[in-house]
C-alpha positions in Angstrom: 118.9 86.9 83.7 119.6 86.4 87.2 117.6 84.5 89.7 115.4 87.0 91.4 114.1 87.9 87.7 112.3 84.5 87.2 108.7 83.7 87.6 107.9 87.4 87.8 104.6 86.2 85.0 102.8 84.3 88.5 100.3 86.0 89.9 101.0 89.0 92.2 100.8 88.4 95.5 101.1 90.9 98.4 104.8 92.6 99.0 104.5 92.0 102.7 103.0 88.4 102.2 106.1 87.6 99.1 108.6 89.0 102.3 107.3 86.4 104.7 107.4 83.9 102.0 111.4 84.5 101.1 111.8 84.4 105.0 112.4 88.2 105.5 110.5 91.2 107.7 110.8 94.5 107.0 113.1 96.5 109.6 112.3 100.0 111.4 113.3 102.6 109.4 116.5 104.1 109.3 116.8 107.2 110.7 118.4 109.7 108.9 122.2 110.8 109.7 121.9 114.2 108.4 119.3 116.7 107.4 116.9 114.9 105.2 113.5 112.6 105.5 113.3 108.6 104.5 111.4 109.0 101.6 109.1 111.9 99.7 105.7 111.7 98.1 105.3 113.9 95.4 102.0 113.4 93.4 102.0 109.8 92.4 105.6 109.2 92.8 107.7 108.3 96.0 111.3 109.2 96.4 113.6 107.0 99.0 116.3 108.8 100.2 119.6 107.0 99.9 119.9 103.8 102.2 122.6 102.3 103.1 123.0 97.9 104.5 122.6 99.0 108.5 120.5 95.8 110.2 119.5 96.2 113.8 121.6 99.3 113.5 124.6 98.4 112.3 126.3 98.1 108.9 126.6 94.5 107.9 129.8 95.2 106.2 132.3 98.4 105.8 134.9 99.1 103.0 135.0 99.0 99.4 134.5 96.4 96.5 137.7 95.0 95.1 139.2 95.5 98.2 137.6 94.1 101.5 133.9 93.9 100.7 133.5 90.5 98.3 131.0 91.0 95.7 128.7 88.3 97.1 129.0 90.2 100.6 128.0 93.2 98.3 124.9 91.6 96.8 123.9 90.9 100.5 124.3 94.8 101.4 122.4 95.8 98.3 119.3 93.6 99.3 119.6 94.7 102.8 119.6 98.2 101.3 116.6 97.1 99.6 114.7 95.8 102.6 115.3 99.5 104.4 114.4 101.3 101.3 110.8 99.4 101.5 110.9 99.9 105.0 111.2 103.9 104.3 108.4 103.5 101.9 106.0 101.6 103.7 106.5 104.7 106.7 105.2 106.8 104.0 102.6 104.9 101.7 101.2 103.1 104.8 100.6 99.7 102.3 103.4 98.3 99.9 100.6 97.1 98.0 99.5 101.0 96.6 103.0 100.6 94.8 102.2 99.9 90.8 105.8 100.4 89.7 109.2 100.1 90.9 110.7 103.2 88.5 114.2 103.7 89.3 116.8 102.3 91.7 120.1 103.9 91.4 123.3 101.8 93.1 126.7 103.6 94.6 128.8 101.3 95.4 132.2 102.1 96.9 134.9 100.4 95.4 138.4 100.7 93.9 139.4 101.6 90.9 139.9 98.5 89.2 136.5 96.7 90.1 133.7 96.2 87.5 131.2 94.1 88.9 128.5 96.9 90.0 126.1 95.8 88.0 126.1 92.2 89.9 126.0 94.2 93.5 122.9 96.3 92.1 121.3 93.0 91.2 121.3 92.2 95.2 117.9 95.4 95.5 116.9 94.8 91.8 116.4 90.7 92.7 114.3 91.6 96.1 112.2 94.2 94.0 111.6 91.7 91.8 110.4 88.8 94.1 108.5 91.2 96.1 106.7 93.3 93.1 106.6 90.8 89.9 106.8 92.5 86.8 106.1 95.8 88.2 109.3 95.6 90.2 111.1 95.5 87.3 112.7 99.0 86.6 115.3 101.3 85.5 118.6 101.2 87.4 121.9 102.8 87.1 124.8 101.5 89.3 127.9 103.5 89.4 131.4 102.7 91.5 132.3 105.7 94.5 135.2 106.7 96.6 133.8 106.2 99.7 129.7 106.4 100.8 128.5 107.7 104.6 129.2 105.5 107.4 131.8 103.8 105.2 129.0 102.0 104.1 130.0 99.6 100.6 126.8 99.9 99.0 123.8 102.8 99.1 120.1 102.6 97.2 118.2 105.2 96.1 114.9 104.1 95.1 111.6 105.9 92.9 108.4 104.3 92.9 105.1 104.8 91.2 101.8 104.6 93.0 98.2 104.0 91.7 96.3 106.8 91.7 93.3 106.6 94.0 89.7 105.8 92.0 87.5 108.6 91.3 84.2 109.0 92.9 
């Protein structure tokens, strides 16, 4: 069990106040680089569009895995990706605190054909989501090796998330 996953029995604090605590802020969001929106709501359920490591616009590494991007520099990208995938959210939720599950993250990450360490880039976005959410971060994940991803971008995070469903009156 990696790291991130530990402690995630403490009491839940709030996502924003868990960022300051780690030392992070959440960035703008990401503008898209082609015809789609950050993130979608759909009932209860949010769906982040893919993000890829850009920080104050720029990607904080190009290339692949197994070639020029290290796999620590990899982790990095994928909790960068995190951070804008949350930023993407919050746009569209308003309060990272109405999340009551982290469902699904899927990984791309571009790399040759040889490498087989995906998993440990993934853990990068699946670490934050757990030292952000607790035990409701915990989730599903898939992450799968690519050519090449936009911008020539090494790593990209796709994200769903569960809401709680507003009390009845």
């Amino acid at each position: 069990m990696s790291q991130g996953r530990r402690g995630t029995e403490r009491t839940r604090s709030h996502p924003e106040q868990r960022l300051g605590e780690l030392g992070l802020t959440l960035p703008e969001v990401v503008p898209p680089v082609a015809t789609y929106v950050p993130a979608v709501r759909s009932g209860d359920h949010v769906h982040v569009s893919g993000q890829v490591p850009l920080r104050e616009g720029r990607l904080i590494a190009v290339g692949r895995l197994g070639d020029t991007v290290s796999v620590e520099l990899g982790y990095e990208c994928a909790r960068q990706c995190a951070l804008n995938a949350l930023a993407a959210l919050k746009a569209e939720i308003g309060d990272l605190a109405a999340v009551a599950r982290v469902v699904k993250a899927l990984v791309f990450v571009a790399s040759t054909a040889g490498f087989t360490r995906h998993p440990r880039v993934g853990d990068g976005a699946s670490d934050l989501l757990c030292e952000l959410f607790g035990d409701v971060g915990q989730h599903a994940r898939s992450a799968v090796g690519v050519s090449t991803l936009p911008l020539g971008s090494p790593v990209e995070l796709e994200l769903l998330v569960e809401l709680h469903r507003p009390a009845r009156g």
